[in-house]
Every structure is written in structure tokens, then in C-alpha cells.
C-alpha positions in Angstrom: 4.2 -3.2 20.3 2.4 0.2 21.1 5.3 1.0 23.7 8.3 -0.1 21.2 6.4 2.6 18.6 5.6 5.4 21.2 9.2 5.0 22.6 10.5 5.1 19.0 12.7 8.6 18.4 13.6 7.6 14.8 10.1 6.8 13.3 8.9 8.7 9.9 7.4 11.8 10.8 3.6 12.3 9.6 3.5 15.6 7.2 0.4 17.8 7.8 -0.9 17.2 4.2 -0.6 13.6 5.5 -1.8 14.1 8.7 -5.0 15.6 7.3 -5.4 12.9 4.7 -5.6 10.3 6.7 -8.2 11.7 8.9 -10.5 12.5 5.4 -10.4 8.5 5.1 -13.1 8.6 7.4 -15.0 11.1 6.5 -14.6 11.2 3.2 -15.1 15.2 2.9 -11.8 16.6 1.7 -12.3 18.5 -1.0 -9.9 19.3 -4.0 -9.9 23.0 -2.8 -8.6 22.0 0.7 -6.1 19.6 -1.0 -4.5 22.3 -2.9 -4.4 24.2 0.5 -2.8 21.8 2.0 -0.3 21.3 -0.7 1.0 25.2 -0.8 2.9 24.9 1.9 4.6 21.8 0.0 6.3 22.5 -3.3 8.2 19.0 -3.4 5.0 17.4 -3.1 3.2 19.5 -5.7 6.0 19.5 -8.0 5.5 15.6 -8.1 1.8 15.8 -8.2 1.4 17.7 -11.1 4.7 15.6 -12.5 2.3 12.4 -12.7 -0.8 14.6 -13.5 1.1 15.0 -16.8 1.8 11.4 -17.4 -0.3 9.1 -19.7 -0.8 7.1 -16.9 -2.3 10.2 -15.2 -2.8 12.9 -17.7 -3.0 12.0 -20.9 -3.1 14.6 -23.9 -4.1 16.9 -21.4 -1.8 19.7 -19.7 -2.1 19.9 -15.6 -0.7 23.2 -14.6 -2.2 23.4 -11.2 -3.1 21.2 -8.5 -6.9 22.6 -8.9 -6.5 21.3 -13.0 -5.2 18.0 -11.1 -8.8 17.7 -9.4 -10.5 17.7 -12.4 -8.5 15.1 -14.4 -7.7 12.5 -11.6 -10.6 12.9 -8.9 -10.4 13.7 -5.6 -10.5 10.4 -4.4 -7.0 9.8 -7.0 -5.2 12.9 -5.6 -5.6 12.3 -2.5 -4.4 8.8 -2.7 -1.8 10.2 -5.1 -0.7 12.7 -2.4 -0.5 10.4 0.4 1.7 7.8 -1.3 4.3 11.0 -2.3 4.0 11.7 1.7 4.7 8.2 2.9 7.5 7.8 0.5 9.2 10.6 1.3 8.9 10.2 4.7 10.6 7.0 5.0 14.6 8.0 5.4 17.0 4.9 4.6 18.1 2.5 7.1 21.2 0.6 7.3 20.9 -2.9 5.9 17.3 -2.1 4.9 16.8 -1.5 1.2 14.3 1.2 0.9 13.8 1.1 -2.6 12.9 -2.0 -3.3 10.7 -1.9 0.0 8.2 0.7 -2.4 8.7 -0.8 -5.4 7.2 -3.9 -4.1 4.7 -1.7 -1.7 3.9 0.3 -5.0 3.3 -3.0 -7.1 1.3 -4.5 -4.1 -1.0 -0.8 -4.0 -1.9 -1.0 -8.1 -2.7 -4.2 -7.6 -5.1 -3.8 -5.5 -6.8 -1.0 -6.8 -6.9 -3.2 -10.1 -8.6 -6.0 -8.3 -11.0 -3.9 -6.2 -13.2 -3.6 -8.6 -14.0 -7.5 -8.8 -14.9 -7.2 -5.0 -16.4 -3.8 -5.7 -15.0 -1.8 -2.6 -13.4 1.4 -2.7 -10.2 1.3 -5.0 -8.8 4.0 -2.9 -8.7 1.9 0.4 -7.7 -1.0 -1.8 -4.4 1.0 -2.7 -3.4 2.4 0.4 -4.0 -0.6 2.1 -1.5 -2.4 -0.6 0.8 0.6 0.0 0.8 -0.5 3.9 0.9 -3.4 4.1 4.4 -4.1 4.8 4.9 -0.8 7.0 5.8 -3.6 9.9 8.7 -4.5 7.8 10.1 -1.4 7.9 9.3 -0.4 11.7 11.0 -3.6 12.9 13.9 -2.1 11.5 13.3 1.0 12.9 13.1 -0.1 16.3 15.0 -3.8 16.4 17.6 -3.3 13.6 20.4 -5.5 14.8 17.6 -8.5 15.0 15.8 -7.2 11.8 18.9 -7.6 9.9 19.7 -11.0 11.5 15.7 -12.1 10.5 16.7 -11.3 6.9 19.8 -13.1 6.5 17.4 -16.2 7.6 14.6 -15.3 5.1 17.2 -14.9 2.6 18.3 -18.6 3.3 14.8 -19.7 2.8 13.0 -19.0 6.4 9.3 -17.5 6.7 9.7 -14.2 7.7 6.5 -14.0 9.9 7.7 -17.2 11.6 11.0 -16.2 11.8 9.9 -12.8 13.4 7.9 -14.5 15.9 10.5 -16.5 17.0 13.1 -13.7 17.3 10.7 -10.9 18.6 7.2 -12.4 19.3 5.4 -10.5 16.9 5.2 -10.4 13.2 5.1 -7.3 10.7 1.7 -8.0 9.7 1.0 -7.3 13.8 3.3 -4.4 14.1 2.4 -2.9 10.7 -1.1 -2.9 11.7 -0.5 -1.1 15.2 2.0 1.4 13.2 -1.9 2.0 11.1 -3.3 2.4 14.5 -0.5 4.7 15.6 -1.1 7.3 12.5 -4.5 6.9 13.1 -5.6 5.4 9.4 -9.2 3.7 9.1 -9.2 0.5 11.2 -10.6 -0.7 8.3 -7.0 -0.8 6.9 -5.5 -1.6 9.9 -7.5 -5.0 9.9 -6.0 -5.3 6.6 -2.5 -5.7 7.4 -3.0 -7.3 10.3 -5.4 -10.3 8.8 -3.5 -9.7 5.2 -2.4 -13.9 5.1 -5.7 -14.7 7.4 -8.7 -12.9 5.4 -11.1 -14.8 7.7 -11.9 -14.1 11.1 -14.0 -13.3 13.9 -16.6 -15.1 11.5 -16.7 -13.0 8.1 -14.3 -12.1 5.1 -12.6 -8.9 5.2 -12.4 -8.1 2.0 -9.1 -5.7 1.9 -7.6 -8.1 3.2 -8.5 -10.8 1.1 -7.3 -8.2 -1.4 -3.9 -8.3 -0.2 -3.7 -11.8 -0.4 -4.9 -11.9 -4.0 -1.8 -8.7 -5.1 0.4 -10.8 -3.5 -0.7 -14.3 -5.9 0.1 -11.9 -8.4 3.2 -10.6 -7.7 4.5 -13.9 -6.8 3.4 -15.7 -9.7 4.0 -13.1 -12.2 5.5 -15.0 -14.8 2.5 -17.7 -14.9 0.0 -14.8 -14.8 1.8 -13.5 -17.6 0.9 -17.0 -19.6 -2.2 -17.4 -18.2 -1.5 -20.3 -15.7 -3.5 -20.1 -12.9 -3.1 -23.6 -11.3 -1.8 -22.0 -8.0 -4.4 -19.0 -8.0 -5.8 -19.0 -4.0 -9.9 -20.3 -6.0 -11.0 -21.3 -2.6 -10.5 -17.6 -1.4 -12.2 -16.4 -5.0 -15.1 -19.0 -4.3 -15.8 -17.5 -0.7 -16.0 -13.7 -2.0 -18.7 -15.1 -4.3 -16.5 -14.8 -8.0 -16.6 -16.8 -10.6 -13.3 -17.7 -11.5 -13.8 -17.4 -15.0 -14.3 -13.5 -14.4 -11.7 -13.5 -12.1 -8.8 -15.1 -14.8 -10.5 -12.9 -17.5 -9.8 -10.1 -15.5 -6.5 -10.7 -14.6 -5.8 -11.8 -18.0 -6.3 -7.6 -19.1 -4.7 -6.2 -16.7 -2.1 -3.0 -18.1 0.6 -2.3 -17.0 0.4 -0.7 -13.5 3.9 0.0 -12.8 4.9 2.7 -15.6 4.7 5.6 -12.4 6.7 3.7 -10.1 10.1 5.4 -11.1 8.1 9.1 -10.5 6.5 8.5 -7.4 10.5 7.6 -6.1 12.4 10.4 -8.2 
């Protein structure tokens, strides 16, 4: 998989506002002064920064002018998660018989989600997000580098086939594998790239990773979203709640308030 992506000429290209992101994940010292550096060499970006700054998901009553204003109402942590979802989006170009925008709006869904539900686990929400922003970045580099068989594993999903079986089958990896060496690749947190990688296997090597476990809980809830809409959790994953230590009363109670946490979807794409 690491020769298909180094080989790779057609791969999205890592922005240095993105490039530097990434590498604060791990040190956790980027500063909202150094963000709005980075971002003044990137008017696209900052235009759509401040854009959701100003929304009442974001904003509220209050007007964001300037990316140092943005600091103060969302947070470091926010902006730069903020920024770095603008970078990855626009980063990704279209690919024939791929549909791109339904790729984020389900990548997008997947990300709030996860934030949402990181509290419950209390990890960082941030690192919750971007790993439900990733975690189908495999899907999208199969494309990238095996589009005549990514195409062909669609049409066979579409007809009712598991992808990640299907994808074994065809190629001998799956995108939760390839997604998570893509991770590697930009050189996110292997916390995140574990993520992907163990997102429908939470266990392993003898613990619970608990982004991953994440992921599988954004995806219940995307999946089911009508019954989590009525409150029916009869297919809710309890024996994956029971080994992160929740009480599934909490956990239904909690789902049963979450917002709405798609309303910025359409300006994060615009």
C-alpha cells in the first residue's frame, strides 16, 4: 500500500497551513497567532473561516472580523480543526465515477458525530472529529490509484456487497487499511491512524481504542438515523458501550439531545 501511495502522481496535495497542522496534533503548541500566520498567505481559506466564525453554529450574535477575533470565539483547538477540514476539502479534486460530495457530506456527518460523542468517552473532541473526518480517506485513495477496479467495487456494493470484503477480494486490502497508511503518509497522529485502521475492530492488541470505538458508534448513528430520531435503540452496538465502561442509560440520554450538527456542512463545501 505505501508503494501504490508514494508512486501515486495524482494524490491531494498537503497545503502548508495543513502541513503545519497536522504536525501541532502532536504537540499541541500551535497557537492562534501562528494560525493566523499561516492563514495570510490563504485568502480562500480565511474567507471561509471567518464565513463559519459568523454562523450561529460558530459565532453567534457576535461579529468575527479577523481570524485573531476567530481565536477568541472558537478556541484554538476549534480553528484549527476548523482549518484543517477547509484544507482537506479543498484539496480533494473530483474523480470520475467518484462522487465527491457526498464523500464529505457523509465524512462531515461522521466528524460532528464524533466530536458529539467524545465527550461520553472523555477524549479530546478535536481528535474525535478529525478522526471522523478521515476515516474514509481509503475510499477515496483507491480511487485515486485503482479507479477502473474502484468503480467496478462500487457497482458490487451498490448491488448489496460489503465493500471491505469486496475490496479485499479485488485488491487485497481494504480502505480502512489504505486510509490508515494514507494518515501515515501525511504524517497525522498514529493515534488517528489506528483509528481508521481498527474503525469496525475497536479491540486489539489487548485494549480498546477509544477513537475508534468512536467511529463505530458515528457510524450506528448515521446508519440508524431514523430509529435514533424515535428513540429506538434496539440495534445500538451496548456490548461495545458496556466495555468503554457507560451506562447505557447515559449513553441513550445523550444521544437522545443531540442538535443538529449538520447546519455548516453546505459552508465548509461552498
Amino acid at each position: 500500500m505505501r508503494a501504490l501511495i508514494e508512486k501515486a502522481t495524482n494524490l491531494p496535495s498537503v497545503p502548508k497551513v495543513m502541513q503545519e497542522l497536522i504536525a501541532s496534533f502532536n504537540s499541541n503548541s500551535v497557537s492562534g497567532e501562528r494560525i493566523a500566520t499561516l492563514l495570510s498567505n490563504d485568502q480562500a481559506i480565511t474567507a471561509k473561516v471567518l464565513r463559519l466564525a459568523n454562523s450561529a453554529k460558530y459565532g453567534g450574535h457576535r461579529k468575527v472580523a479577523s481570524v485573531k477575533e476567530a481565536v477568541l470565539v472558537l478556541g484554538t483547538d476549534t480553528l484549527r480543526t476548523l482549518v484543517l477540514s477547509i484544507s482537506l476539502a479543498n484539496s480533494f479534486k473530483p474523480l470520475p465515477g467518484f462522487d465527491l460530495t457526498a464523500y464529505w457530506h457523509y465524512s462531515f456527518k461522521m466528524a460532528s458525530r464524533s466530536k458529539y460523542m467524545a465527550k461520553l468517552l472523555k477524549v479530546d473532541p478535536e481528535t474525535a472529529y478529525t478522526c471522523g473526518l478521515l476515516h474514509g480517506i481509503g475510499e477515496y485513495l483507491l480511487h485515486v490509484v485503482k479507479p477502473e477496479i474502484a468503480v467496478q467495487i462500487d457497482k458490487e456494493v451498490a448491488m448489496g456487497n460489503r465493500r471491505r470484503e469486496t475490496e479485499i477480494r479485488h485488491v487485497g486490502f481494504d480502505f480502512t487499511q489504505s486510509g490508515a497508511e494514507l494518515a501515515r503518509f501525511w504524517n497525522f497522529p498514529e493515534e488517528i491512524a489506528l483509528a481508521i485502521e481498527h474503525q469496525y475492530t475497536p479491540v486489539y492488541g489487548g485494549k480498546l481504542d477509544p477513537y475508534a470505538s468512536l467511529l463505530m458508534l458515528s457510524r450506528y448513528l448515521l446508519e440508524h438515523e431514523n430509529d435514533v430520531k424515535e428513540e429506538r435503540f434496539e440495534l445500538f452496538p451496548a456490548k461495545l458501550a458496556h466495555a468503554l465502561h457507560l451506562k447505557l442509560e447515559d449513553v441513550y440520554k445523550h444521544i437522545a439531545q443531540m442538535p443538529d450538527l449538520d447546519s455548516d456542512i453546505a459552508d465548509l463545501l461552498s
